[in-house]
N, C-alpha and C positions, 0 to 999 in steps of 0.2 A: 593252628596259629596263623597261618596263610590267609585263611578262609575268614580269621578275625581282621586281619590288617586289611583285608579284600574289601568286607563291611565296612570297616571303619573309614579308607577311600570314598567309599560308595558315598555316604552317609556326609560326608567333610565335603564330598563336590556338593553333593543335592543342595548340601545349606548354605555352601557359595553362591550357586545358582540361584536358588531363592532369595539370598540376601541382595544379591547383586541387582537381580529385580527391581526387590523393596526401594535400593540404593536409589536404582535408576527412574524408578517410575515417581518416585515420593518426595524425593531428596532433588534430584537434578532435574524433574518434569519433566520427563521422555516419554515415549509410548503413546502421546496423543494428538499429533501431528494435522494442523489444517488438512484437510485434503481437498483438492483440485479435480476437475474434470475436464476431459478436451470440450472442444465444441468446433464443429466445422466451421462458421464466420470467426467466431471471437479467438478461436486458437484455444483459449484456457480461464479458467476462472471455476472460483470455489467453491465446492460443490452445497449447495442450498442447506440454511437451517444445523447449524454447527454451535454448537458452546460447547469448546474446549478449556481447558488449565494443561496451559504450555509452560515450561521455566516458570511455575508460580502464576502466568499470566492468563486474565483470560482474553480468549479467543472469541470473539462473535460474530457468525455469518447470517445473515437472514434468507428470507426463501427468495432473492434475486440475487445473490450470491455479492451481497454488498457485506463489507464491514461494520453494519450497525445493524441497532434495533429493527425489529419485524415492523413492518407499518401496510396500511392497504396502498393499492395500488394509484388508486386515485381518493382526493380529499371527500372526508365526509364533517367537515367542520369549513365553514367556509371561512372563520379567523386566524383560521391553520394556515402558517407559512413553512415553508419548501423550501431545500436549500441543496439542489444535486452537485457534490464534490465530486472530480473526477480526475482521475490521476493515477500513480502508479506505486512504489511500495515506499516512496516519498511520502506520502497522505495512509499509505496503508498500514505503515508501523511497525512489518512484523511482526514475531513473535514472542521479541523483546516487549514490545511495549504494550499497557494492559487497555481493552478497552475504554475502561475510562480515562488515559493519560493520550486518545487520541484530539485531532484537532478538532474531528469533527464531532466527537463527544465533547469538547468541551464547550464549543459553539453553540450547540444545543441545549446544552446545559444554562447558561451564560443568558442566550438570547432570549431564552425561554421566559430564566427569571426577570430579566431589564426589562422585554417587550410586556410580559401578564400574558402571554398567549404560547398554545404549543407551537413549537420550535421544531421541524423536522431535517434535521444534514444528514444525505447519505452519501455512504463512503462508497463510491463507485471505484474500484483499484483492484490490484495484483499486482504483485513483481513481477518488474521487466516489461509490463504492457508499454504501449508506445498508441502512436493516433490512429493506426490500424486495428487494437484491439479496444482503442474508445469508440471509433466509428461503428466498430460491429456490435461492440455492446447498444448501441442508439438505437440504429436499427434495428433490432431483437426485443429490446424492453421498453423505449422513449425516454423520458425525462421524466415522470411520474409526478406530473401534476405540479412542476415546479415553477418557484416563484422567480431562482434567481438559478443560475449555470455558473459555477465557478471549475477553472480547469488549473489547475497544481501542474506546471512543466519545472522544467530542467532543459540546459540546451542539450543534453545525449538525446532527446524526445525528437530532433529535429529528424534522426535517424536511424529510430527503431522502430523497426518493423518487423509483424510475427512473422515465424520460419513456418511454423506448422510441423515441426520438428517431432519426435515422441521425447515425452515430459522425461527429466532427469526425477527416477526416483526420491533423490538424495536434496532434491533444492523445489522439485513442486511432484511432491506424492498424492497420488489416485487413490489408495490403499492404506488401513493402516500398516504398524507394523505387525509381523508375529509376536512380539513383545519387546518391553521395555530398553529392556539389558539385549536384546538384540539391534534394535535400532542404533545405541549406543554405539555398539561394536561396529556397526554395518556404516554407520550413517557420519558418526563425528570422531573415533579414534583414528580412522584414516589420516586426517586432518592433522595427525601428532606425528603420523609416519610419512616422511619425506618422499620415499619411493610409490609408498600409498597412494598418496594426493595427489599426486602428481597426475595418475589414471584418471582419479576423480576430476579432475578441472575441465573444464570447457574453455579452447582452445578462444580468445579473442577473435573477432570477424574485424579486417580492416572496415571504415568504412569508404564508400564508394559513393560516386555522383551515384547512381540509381538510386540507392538506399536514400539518400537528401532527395531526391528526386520525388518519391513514392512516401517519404515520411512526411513531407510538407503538402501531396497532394491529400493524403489526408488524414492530415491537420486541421488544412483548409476543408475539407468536406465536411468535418464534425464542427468545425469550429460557423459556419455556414447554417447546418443543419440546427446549431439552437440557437443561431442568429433569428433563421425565419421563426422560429416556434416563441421564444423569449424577445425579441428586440431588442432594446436595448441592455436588459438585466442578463447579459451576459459578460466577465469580466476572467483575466488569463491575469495569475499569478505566477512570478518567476521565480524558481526557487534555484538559489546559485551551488554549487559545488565549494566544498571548501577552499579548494585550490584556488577555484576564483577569486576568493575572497582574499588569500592570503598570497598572492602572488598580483595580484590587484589587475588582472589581465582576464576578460571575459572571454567563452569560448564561442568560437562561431556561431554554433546554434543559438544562443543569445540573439544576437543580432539577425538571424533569418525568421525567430518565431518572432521576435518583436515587429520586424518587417511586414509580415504579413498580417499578425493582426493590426496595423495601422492601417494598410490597403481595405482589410474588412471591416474597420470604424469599430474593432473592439478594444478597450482599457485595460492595459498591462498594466499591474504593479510591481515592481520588482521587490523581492524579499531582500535585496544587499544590505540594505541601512538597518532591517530591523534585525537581520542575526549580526552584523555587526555591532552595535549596540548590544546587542545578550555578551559579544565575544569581549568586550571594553569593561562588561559591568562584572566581569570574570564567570560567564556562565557559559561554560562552551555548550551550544546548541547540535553540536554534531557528535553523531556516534561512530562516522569513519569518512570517507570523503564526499560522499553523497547523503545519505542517512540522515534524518535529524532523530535527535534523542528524547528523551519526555520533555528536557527544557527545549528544544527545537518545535516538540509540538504545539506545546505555549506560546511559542513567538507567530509559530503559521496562525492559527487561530484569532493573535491579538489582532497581527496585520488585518486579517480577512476581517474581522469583525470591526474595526476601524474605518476602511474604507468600500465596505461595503454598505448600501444605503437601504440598510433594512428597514432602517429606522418612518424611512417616507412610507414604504408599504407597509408597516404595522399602521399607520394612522390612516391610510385607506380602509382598511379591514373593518 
């Protein structure tokens, strides 16, 4: 009798286990996690050549560890225009959002069919990168042949800079996981237990004059660096914080990235009016205080493709 109830345990976890799997990998999209790589300049970025389905979404890395479509490195269509996005998980979307609901999928899309000609945006990003890990991306791979540089900040940008830290399993994984329904347990029910989580979190870094110091130097070095390469087709979008928005009080770095690119003779746009507008016409553009959402992606894209002057260099071509 014993030895039956023993089986019958046996048999009841296995198919918990198994189901919980099925749950987790098919039903909640778990078990297939971007994955990331160090790198001694850049700190971190995604490890080349990735199509995932995260949360239902897909995932796309290509082989230079950008967010978009594979393309060569340099043009072999000389009608072909170039559009390198660069920026941080602002532009990069997460896991939330599905390739094609990014900006710079849409841009692509969008440009492609307006101009009659291929359309190429890439999504140069990572979470948490800052102008220390855009500079060393430049130096390592260039601009790839591009026609125009558009740079996606935030004022937190004015002062982040990489640690060189080893990567948090749980927020930029090397590896995947053992399984689904482990990752689950390991990675996001923490998140429901208060003592949990607690462990899990990374502690906030005050910032410091050095950090402003070394984040705007460069800034200014990458923002420099496609100055010489592009001229003047180089332009710096500002993307506000919620809080900015809704407290109507910009935060410093605002005003110190806009400063300098004035000094450097580059064109800010700011993004305020156009997510305000989405936030009036009752579409909130934001998925937490930084973040924009798929209706946030729409608005980055409209902006950029508004006052971006593609339109001159397609009738060169």
């Amino acid at each position: 009798m014993r030895k039956k109830i023993l089986i019958g345990l046996v048999v009841c976890f296995l198919a918990a286990v198994v189901g919980g799997e099925l749950l987790a990998r098919y039903v909640l999209g778990l078990g297939t996690p971007p994955l990331l790589m160090t790198h001694p300049t850049i700190e971190y970025l995604f490890q080349p050549n990735q199509d995932v389905l995260r949360f239902g979404k897909r995932y796309l890395v290509n082989a230079y560890g950008m967010r978009s479509e594979n393309f060569p490195k340099t043009k072999t269509d000389g009608r072909e225009i170039r559009i390198m996005m660069i920026g941080d998980s602002v532009i990069n979307g997460g896991t939330l959002t599905d390739h094609e609901e990014l900006a710079t999928t849409i841009m692509a899309r969008e440009l492609s069919k307006s101009l009659a000609t291929k359309v190429i945006v890439g999504n140069i990003s990572a979470g948490s990168w800052g102008p220390g890990n855009w500079r060393a991306y430049v130096n390592e791979f260039g601009f790839f042949d591009a026609d125009y540089v558009v740079f996606v900040m935030s004022s937190h940008d004015y002062a982040d800079n990489p640690t060189f830290a080893p990567l948090n399993p749980y927020t930029h994984p090397t590896r995947p996981p053992f399984s689904a329904l482990t990752e689950g347990i390991s990675r996001y029910l923490p998140k429901y237990i208060p003592f949990l989580s607690a462990t899990l979190e990374e502690p906030e870094k005050p910032v410091v004059g050095e950090d402003i110091d070394k984040g705007l130097e460069d800034m200014k070095a990458v923002l420099e660096m496609a100055k010489a390469q592009m001229g003047k087709r180089v332009m710096v979008f500002l993307h506000l914080e919620q809080c900015e928005i809704k407290e109507q009080k910009l935060l410093e770095g605002y005003y110190r990235i806009t400063d300098l690119c004035k000094k450097l003779d580059i064109p800010v746009v700011s993004l305020e009016s156009y997510f305000k507008n989405a936030i009036s016409a009752g579409n909130n553009p934001y998925r937490d205080n930084i973040h924009p959402n798929v209706e946030g992606q729409k608005v980055i894209a409209a902006a950029i493709m508004e006052n971006l002057p593609v339109t001159d260099l397609a009738k060169g071509k």
